[in-house]
N, C-alpha and C positions, 0 to 999 in steps of 0.2 A: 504494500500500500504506500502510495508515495507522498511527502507532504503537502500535494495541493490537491489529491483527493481527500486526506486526512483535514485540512483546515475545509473544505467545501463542507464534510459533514458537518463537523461543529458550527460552523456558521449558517448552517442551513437548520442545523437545530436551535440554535440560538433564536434564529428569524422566527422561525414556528411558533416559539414559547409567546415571543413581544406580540408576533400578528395574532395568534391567539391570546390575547391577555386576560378575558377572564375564563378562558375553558382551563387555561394554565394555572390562573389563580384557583379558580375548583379544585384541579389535581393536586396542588402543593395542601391546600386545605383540607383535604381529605385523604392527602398520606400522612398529616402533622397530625388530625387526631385521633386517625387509626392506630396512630404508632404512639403517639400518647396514653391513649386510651389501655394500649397493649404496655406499655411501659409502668402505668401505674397497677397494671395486674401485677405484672412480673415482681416488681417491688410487695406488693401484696402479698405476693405468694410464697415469694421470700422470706417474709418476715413473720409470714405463718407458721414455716417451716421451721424460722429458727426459736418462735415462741412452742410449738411443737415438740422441738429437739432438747431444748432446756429442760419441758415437762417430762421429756422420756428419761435424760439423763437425772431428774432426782428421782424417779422410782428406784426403792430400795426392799431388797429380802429382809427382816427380822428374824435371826434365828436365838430360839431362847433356849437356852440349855437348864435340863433338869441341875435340880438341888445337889449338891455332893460331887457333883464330876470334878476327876482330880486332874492336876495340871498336864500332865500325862496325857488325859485323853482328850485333853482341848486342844492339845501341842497336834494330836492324830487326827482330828476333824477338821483342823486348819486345813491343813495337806492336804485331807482329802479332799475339801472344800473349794481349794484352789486348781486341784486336778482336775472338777467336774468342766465337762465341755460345756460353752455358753456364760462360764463364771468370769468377769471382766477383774473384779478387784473383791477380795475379802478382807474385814478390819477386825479385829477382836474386841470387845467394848466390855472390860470388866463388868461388876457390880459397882462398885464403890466411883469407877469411871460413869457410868449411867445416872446416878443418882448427883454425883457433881453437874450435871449436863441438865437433868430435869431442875436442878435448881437456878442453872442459868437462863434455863428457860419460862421458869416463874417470876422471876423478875422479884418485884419490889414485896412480892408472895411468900418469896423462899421460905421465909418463916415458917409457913406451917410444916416446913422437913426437918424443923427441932428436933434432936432425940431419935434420930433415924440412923445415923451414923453406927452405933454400936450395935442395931438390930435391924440392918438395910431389905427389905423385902424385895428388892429387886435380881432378876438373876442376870448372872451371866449372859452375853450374846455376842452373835455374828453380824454384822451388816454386810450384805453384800450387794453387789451390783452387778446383772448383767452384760454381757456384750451386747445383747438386741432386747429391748423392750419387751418384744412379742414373746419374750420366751421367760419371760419373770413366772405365769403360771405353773408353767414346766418345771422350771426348778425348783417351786416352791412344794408343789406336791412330792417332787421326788426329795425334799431334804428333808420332808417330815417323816420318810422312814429312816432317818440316819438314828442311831441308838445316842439314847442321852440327848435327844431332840424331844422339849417338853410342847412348844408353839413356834409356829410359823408363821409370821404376820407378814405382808405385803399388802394391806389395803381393797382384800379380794371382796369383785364388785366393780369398787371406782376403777380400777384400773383396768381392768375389760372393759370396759366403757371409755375410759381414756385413750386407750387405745385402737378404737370401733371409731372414736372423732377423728385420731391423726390420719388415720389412714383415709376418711372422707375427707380431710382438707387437702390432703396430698392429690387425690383424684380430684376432685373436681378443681383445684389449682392449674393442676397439667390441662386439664378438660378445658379451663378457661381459656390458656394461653394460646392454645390449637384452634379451637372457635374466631379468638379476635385475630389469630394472622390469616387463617383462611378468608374472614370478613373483610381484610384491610385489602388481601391480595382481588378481590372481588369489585369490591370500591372503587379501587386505582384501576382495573381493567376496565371498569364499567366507564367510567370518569376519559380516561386514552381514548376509548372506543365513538368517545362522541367527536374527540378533537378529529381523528381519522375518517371518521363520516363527513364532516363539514369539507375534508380537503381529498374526499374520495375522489372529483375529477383530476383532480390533480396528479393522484397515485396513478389513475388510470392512462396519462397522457405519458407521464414517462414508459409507463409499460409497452407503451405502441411507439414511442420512439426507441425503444428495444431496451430499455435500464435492466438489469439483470434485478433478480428478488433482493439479493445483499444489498445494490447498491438504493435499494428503494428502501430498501427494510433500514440500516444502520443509522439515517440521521432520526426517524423517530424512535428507534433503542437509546439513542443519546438524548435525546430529549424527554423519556422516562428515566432513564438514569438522572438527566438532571435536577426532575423535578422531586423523584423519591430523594436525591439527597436534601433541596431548600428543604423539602418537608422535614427530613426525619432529624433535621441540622436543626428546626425548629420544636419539634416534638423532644428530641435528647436535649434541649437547654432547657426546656421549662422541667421537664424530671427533675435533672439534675439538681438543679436552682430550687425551685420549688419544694425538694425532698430532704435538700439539706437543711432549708430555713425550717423548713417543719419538725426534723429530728431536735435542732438547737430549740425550737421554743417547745418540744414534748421533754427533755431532757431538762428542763427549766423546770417544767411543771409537774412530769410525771417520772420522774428518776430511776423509778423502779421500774419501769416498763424497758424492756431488751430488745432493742431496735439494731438492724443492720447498720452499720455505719460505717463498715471500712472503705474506704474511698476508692481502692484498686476495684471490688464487685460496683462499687456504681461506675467506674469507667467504663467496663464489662459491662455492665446493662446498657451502656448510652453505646457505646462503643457497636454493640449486638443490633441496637434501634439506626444507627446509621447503614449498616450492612446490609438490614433486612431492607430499609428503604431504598438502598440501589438497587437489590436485585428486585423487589416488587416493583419499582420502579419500570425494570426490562422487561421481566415476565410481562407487566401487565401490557406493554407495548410491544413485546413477540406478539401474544395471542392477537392483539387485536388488529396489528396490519397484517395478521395471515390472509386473513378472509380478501382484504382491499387489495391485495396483488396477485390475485387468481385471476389476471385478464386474459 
């Protein structure tokens, strides 16, 4: 391709864009809030994910050991503990460690743990934590036959259910994000498809002057590439912008809430929202001068 074929396209797409000024203003507008719209999922879904992942990672086993077990056989249940597949980390939590811990966690309370020190009612345990969420049931029924295994607590109930939501926010997250690129890819074609109808004699006069398909086809691929990028160059600043002013005043106000915030994954997301906007950009201007160059 030589460069004054190469500068003819671009300037033949460029012309398009300005002669069509508002079929082109449409299409920039309606890749910026397709991709918008798909941008503030992805963030969504994101940060579903990782309010999700947090909840997965505090579910904990409670393993309570019978009264009298000698240090010996706690030293043997450790090990075995740690050898079970699916077991990620095991901790030992004495007695006298458990009851230091529930009085840190009564606060201004403690008081009423007066006099418990010499005759601690609490026994011995395991906290452990699986490698996968899904499999905390699993383990917990098989550690209640381990011997000198008096309770086993893990929250049985919530966390089936807890577990029944992640996996619905996870599916229908993916479900969303699939819907809106297919939507946006649909839009931007439907959107091309009118500018290509208005200048359909056009397509047709080069075709009888012999233009080959490429040379008809490439300046409006360039001008879907262009316009998916103004778009998604406008959709990826307002994310960006608009996500971080929102993290700084939720982090102001709600501190405790665990929001995405490393700024490499939001490059990644804008970064992901310019790409897609080139190629839907092209796609949606493949499909739609096919039909206009079958003269």
């Amino acid at each position: 391709m030589s460069l004054n074929t190469l500068g003819y396209y671009w300037r033949e797409a460029f012309l398009s864009i300005f002669r069509n000024g508002w079929l082109s203003l449409a299409s920039v507008g309606t890749v910026t809030i397709s991709l918008l719209i798909l941008g503030i999922s992805v963030l969504l879904v994101m940060n579903a994910q990782a309010f999700t992942k947090s909840l997965e990672s505090g579910v904990e086993i409670r393993v309570f050991l019978e009264n009298g077990a000698t240090r010996e056989e706690i030293r043997d249940m450790e090990k075995e503990l740690k050898k079970t597949p699916g077991v990620a980390t095991v901790e030992f939590v004495s007695r006298d460690e458990a009851l230091e811990e529930m009085r840190e966690n009564l606060g201004d309370r403690k008081d009423i743990l007066e006099g418990l020190e010499e005759d601690n009612p609490l026994p011995d345990a395991f906290k452990i934590k699986a490698e996968k969420a899904n499999d905390v049931p699993a383990l917990a029924s098989q550690m209640e036959k381990l011997e000198k295994v008096d309770q086993v607590n893990y929250g049985r109930g919530i966390v089936e259910k807890l577990l029944a939501v992640i996996k619905w926010v996870r599916l229908a997250g993916g479900g969303l994000m699939v819907i809106l690129g297919v939507a946006a890819l649909l839009l931007i074609s439907t959107t091309i498809r009118l500018s290509l109808f208005a200048r359909r004699r056009e397509i047709g006069i080069m075709k009888f002057l012999g233009a080959t398909n490429w040379f008809v086809r490439f300046p409006f691929l360039l001008e879907g590439m262009i316009l998916g990028f103004v778009g998604a160059a406008i959709a990826s600043s307002v994310v960006y912008l608009g996500y971080v002013s929102l993290v700084n005043r939720l982090d102001e106000v709600l501190p405790f809430v665990t929001l995405v915030t490393d700024r490499q994954i939001l490059l990644t997301v804008t970064g992901g929202l310019m790409g897609i906007g080139i190629v839907v950009g092209a796609l949606g201007s493949a499909f739609s001068v096919r039909k206009y160059i079958q003269v």
